[in-house]
Backbone bond lengths (Angstrom), bond angles and torsions (degrees), N, CA, C in turn:
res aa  C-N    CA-C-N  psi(-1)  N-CA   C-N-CA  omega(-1)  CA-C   N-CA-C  phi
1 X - - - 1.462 - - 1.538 110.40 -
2 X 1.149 115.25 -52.84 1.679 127.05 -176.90 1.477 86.44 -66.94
3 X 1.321 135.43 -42.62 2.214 99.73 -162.79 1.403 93.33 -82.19
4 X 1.485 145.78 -27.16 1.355 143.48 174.22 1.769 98.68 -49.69
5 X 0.945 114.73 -61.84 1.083 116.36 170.55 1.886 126.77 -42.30
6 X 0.659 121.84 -98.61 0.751 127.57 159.37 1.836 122.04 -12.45
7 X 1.116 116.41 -59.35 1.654 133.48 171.20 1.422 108.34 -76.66
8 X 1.099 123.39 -26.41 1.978 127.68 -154.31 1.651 88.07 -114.40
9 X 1.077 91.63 -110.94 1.514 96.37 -142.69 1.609 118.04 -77.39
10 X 1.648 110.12 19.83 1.402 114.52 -144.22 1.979 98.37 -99.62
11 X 1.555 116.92 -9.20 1.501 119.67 -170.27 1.555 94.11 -101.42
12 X 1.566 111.01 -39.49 1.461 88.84 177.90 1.346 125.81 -98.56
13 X 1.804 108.77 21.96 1.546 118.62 158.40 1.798 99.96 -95.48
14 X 0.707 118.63 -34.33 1.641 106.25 176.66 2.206 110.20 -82.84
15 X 0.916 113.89 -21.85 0.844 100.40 171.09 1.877 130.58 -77.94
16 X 1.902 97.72 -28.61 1.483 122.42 -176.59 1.608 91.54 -66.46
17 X 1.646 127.55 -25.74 1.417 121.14 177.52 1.607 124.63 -79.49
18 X 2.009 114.52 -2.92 1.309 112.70 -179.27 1.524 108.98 -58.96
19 X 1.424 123.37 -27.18 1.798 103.05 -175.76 1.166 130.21 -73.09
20 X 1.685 102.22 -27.38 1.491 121.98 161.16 1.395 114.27 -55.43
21 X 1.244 107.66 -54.77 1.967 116.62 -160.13 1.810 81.45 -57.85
22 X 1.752 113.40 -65.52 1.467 99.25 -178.96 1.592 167.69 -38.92
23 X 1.828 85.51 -21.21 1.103 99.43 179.95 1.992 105.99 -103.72
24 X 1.262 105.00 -10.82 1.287 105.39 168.67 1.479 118.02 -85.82
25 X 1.323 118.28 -38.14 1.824 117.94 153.86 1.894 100.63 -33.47
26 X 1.213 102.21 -82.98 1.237 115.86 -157.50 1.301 112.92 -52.72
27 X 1.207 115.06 -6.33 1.541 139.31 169.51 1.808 123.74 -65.81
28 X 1.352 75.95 -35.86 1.610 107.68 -171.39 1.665 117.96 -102.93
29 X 0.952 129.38 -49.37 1.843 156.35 152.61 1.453 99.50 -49.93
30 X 1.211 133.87 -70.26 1.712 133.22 -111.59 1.563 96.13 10.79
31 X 1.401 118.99 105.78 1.723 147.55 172.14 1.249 103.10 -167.36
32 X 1.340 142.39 130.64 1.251 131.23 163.85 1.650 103.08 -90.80
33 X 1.153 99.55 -41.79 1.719 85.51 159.36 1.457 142.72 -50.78
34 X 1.260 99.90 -52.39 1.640 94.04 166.77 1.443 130.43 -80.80
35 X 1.809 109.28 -11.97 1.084 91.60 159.25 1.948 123.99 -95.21
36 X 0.995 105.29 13.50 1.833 115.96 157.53 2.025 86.21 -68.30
37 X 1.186 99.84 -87.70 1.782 100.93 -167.45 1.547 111.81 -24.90
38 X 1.698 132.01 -44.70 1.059 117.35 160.55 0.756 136.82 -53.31
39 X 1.472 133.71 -67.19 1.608 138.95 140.58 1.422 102.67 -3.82
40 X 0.753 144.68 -55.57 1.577 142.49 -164.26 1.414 106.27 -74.13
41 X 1.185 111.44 -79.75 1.365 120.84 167.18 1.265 116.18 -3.04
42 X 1.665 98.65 -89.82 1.794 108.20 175.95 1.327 103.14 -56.41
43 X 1.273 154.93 -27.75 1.725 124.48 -170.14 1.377 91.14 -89.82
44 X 1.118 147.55 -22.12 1.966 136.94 163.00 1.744 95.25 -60.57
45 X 0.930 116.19 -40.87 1.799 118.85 -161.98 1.537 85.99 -76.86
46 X 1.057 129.43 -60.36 1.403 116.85 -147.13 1.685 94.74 -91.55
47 X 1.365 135.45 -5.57 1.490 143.94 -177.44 2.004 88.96 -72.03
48 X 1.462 83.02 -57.65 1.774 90.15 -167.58 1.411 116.39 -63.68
49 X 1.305 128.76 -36.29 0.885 137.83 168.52 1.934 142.82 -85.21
50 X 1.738 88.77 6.08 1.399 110.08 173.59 1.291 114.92 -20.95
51 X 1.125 129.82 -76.04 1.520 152.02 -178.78 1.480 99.38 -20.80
52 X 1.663 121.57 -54.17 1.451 118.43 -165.83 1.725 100.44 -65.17
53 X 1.068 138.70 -28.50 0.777 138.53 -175.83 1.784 114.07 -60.01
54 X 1.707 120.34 129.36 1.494 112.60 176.36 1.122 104.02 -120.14
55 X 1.154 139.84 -19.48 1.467 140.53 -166.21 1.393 101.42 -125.21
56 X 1.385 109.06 124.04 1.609 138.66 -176.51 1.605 84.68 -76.40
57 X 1.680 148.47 -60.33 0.968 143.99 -156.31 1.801 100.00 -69.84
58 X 1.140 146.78 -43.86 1.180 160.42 -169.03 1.385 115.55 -63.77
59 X 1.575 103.93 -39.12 1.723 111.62 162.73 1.727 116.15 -10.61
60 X 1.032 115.07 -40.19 1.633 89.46 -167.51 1.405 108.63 -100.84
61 X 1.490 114.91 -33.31 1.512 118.25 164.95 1.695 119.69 -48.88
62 X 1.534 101.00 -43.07 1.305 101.18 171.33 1.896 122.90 -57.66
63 X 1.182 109.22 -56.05 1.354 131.05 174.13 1.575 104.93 -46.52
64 X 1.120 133.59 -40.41 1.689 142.78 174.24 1.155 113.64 -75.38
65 X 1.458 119.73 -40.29 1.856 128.76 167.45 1.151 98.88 -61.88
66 X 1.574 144.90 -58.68 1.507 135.61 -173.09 1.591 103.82 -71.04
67 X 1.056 124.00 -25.68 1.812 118.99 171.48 1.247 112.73 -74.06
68 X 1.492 126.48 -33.11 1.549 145.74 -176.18 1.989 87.97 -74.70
69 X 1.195 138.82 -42.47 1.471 149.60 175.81 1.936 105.68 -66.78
70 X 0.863 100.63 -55.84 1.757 110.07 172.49 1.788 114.82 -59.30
71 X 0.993 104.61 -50.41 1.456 120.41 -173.29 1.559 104.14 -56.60
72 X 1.537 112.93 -52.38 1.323 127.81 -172.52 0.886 110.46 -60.34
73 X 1.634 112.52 -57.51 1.694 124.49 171.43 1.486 118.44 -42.34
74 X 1.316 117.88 -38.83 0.992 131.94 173.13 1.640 126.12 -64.09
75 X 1.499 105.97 -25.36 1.610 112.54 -171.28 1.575 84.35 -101.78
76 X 1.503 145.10 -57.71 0.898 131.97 163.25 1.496 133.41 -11.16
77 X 1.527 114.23 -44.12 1.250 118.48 -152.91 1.715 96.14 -92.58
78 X 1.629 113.87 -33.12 1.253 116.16 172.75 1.548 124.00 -75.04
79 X 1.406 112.97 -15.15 1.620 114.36 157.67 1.613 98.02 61.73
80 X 1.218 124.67 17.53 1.298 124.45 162.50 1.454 119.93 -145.27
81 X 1.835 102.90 41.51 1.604 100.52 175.58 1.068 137.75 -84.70
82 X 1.961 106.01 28.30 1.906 102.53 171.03 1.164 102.50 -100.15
83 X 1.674 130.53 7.78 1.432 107.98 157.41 1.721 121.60 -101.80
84 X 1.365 96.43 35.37 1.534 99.29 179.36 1.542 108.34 -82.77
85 X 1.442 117.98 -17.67 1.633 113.76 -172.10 1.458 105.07 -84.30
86 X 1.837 108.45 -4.23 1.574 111.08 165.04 1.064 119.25 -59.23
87 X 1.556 126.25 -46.92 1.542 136.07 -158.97 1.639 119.53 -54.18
88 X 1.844 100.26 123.09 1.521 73.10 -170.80 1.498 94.23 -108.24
89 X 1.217 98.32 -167.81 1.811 116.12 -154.21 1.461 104.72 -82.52
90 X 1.168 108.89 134.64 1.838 105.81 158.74 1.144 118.89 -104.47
91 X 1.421 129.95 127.80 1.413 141.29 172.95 1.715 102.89 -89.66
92 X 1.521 89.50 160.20 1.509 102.21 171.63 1.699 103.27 -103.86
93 X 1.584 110.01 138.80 1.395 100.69 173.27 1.840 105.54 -77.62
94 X 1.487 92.01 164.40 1.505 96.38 -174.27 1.219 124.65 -121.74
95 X 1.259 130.19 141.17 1.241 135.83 -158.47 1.434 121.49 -60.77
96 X 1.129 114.22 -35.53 1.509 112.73 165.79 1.562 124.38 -61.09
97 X 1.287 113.77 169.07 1.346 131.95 -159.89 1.830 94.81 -61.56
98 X 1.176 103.14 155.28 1.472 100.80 164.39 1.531 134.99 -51.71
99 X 1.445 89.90 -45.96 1.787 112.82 -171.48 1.341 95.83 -61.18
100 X 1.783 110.60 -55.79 1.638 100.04 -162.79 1.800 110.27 -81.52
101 X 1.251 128.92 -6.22 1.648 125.53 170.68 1.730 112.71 -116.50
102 X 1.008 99.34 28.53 2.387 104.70 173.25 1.367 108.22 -69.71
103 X 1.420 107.35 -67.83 1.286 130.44 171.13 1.447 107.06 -41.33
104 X 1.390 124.77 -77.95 1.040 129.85 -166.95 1.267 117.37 -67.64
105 X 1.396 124.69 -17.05 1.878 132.21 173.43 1.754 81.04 -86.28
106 X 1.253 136.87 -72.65 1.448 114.06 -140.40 1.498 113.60 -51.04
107 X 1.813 94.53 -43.39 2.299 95.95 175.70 1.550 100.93 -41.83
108 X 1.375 122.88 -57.35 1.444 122.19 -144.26 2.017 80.10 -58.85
109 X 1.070 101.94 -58.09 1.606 93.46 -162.28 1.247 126.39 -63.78
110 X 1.197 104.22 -35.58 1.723 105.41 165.73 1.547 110.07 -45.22
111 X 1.521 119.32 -52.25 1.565 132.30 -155.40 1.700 92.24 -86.33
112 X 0.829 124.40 -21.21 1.786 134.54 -173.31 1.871 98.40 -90.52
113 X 1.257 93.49 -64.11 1.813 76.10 154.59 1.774 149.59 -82.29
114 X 1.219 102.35 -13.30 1.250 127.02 153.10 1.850 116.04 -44.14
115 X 1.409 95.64 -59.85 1.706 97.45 -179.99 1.458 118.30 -73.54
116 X 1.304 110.44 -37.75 1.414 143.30 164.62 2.372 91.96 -22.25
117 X 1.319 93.47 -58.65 1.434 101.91 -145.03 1.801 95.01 -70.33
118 X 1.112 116.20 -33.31 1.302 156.04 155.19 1.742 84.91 12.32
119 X 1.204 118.69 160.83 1.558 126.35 170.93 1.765 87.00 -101.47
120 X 1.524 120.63 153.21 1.154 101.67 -172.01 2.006 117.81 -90.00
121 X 1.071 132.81 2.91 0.645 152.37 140.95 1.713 120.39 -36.77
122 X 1.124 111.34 -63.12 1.639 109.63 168.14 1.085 112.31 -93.29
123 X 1.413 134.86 0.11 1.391 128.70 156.89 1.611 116.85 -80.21
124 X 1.197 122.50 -44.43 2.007 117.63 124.09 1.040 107.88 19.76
125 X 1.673 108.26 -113.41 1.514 134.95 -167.06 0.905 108.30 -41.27
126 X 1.688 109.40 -44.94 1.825 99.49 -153.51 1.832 102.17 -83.65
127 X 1.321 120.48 -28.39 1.195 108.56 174.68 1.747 108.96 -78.98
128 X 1.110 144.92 -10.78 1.151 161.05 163.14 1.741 87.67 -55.69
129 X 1.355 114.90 -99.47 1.455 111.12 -177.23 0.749 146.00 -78.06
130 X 1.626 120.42 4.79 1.473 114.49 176.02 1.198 112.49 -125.09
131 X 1.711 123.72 6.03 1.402 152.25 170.60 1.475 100.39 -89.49
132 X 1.076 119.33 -79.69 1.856 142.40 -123.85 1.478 87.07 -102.43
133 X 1.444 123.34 -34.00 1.641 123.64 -155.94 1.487 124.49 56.92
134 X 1.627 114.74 42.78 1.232 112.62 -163.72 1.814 85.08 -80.30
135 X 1.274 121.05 -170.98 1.186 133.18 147.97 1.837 123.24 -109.10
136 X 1.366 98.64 164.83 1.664 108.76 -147.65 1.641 92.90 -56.41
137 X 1.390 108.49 -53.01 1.957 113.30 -176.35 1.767 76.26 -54.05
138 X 1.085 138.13 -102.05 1.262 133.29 -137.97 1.654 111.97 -27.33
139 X 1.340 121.29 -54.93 1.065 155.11 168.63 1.609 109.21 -25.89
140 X 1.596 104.79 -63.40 1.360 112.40 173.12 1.475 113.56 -74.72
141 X 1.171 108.82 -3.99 1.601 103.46 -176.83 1.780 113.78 -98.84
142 X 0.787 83.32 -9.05 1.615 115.10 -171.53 1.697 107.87 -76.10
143 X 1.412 91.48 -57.45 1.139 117.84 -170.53 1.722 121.75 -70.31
144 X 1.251 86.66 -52.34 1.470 115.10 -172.95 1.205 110.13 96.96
145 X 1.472 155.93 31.51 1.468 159.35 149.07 1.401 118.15 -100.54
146 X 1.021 121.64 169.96 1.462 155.38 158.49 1.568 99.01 -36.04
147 X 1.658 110.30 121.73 1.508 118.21 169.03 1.777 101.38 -59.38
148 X 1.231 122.87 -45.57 1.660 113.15 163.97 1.686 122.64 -39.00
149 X 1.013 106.78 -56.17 1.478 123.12 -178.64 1.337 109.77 -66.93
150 X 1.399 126.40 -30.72 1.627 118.33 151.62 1.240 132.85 -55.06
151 X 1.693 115.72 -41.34 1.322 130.63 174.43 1.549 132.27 -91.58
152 X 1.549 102.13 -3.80 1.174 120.74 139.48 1.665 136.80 -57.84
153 X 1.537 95.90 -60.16 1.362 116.01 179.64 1.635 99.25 -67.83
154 X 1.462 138.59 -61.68 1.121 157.68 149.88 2.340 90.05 9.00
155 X 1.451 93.50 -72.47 1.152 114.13 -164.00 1.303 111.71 -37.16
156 X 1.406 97.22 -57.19 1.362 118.52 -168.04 1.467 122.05 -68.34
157 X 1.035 101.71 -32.15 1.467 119.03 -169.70 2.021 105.66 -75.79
158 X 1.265 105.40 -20.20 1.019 125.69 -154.27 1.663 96.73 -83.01
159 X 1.336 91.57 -56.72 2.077 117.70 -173.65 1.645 87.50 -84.92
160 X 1.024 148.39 18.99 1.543 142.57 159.30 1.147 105.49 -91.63
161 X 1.711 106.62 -70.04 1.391 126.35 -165.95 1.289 101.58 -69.18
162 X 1.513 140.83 -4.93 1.946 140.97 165.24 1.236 81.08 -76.47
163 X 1.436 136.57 -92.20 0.895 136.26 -171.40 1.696 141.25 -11.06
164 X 1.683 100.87 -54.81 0.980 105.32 157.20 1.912 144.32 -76.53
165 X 1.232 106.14 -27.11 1.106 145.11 123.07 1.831 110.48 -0.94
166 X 1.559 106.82 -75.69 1.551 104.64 -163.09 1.229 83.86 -89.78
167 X 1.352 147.25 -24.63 1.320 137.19 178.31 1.313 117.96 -27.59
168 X 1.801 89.47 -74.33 1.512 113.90 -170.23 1.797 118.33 -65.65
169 X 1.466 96.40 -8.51 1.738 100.53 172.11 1.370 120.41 -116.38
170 X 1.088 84.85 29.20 1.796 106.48 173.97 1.308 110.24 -114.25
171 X 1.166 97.38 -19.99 1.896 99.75 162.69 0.975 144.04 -105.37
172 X 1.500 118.89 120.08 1.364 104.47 -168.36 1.530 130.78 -76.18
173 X 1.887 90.23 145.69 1.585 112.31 -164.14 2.181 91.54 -55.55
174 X 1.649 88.32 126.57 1.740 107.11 161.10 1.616 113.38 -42.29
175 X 1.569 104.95 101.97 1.548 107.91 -179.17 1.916 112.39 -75.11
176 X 1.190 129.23 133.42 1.158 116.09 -179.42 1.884 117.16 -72.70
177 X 1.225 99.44 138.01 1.691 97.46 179.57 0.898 132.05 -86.49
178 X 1.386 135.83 122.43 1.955 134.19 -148.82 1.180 86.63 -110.88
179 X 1.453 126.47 141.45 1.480 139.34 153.70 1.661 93.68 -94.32
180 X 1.465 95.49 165.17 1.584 119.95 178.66 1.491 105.05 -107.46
181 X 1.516 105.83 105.61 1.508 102.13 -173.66 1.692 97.80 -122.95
182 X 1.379 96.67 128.04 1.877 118.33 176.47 1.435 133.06 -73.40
């Protein structure tokens, strides 16, 4: 069972997980570049390291714990990761008409910068569980902390991001200014 594994079906189960691994990098970064380099990273890490793997069902938790390992490595190496909760988000513009995607681009961006502001730690969790649908043990395993310390952080992140949230819709949207031209 394990060499089937392993030989069979195990590159195009880690690979069917790059959109996931991506959008949870990018979750974490806002870079689409670096989160491609993560993504990368972990599917060489987790290619090479197949073997550690025992549970075919665990695949994706596992694959997010070695990206959650990359990421770190990664903030580590820059020795300046308390201004990462600075970074703000890049959106893609969208192909539809203005009228019919305004509305629907400004939420994404408000809530894209909203998490953005996030301490990164509960920006973690919260894309972990309220993105990905991992569960809290998964979460902590992922992580490497305390199932408390998930649902703590979880908490918090939660009553931030409301917070921030009614902030930003408490203000009013920048009206454009028309001159009177003859």
């Amino acid at each position: 069972m394990i060499s089937r594994f392993l030989f069979g079906p195990f590159r195009p189960g880690i690979e069917a997980q790059r959109p996931v691994l991506y959008r949870i990098a990018y979750a974490w970064c806002h870079d689409a570049a670096l989160a491609d380099d993560l993504v990368q990273e972990t599917l060489s890490k987790a290619w090479v390291r197949r073997a550690q793997l025992r549970d075919e069902t665990a695949l994706k938790a596992w694959l997010v714990a070695i990206m959650n390992h990359c990421w770190l490595d990664h903030l580590r190496s820059r020795r300046d990761f308390d201004d990462v909760e600075d970074w703000q988000d890049e959106l893609e513009s969208g192909t539809a008409s203005p009228e019919a995607c305004c509305d629907r681009e400004q939420v994404i961006a408000c809530v894209r910068a909203a998490v953005a502001r996030l301490p990164l730690g509960q920006r973690q969790v919260l894309t972990l569980v309220d993105l990905e649908e991992f569960g809290y043990a998964e979460v902590a395993g992922i992580l490497d902390i305390p199932v408390g310390t998930v649902m703590s952080r979880l908490s918090r992140a939660r009553a931030s991001l409301k917070k921030l949230l009614d902030t930003a819709m408490r203000q009013p949207a920048a009206q454009p200014q028309l001159r009177r031209v003859k």
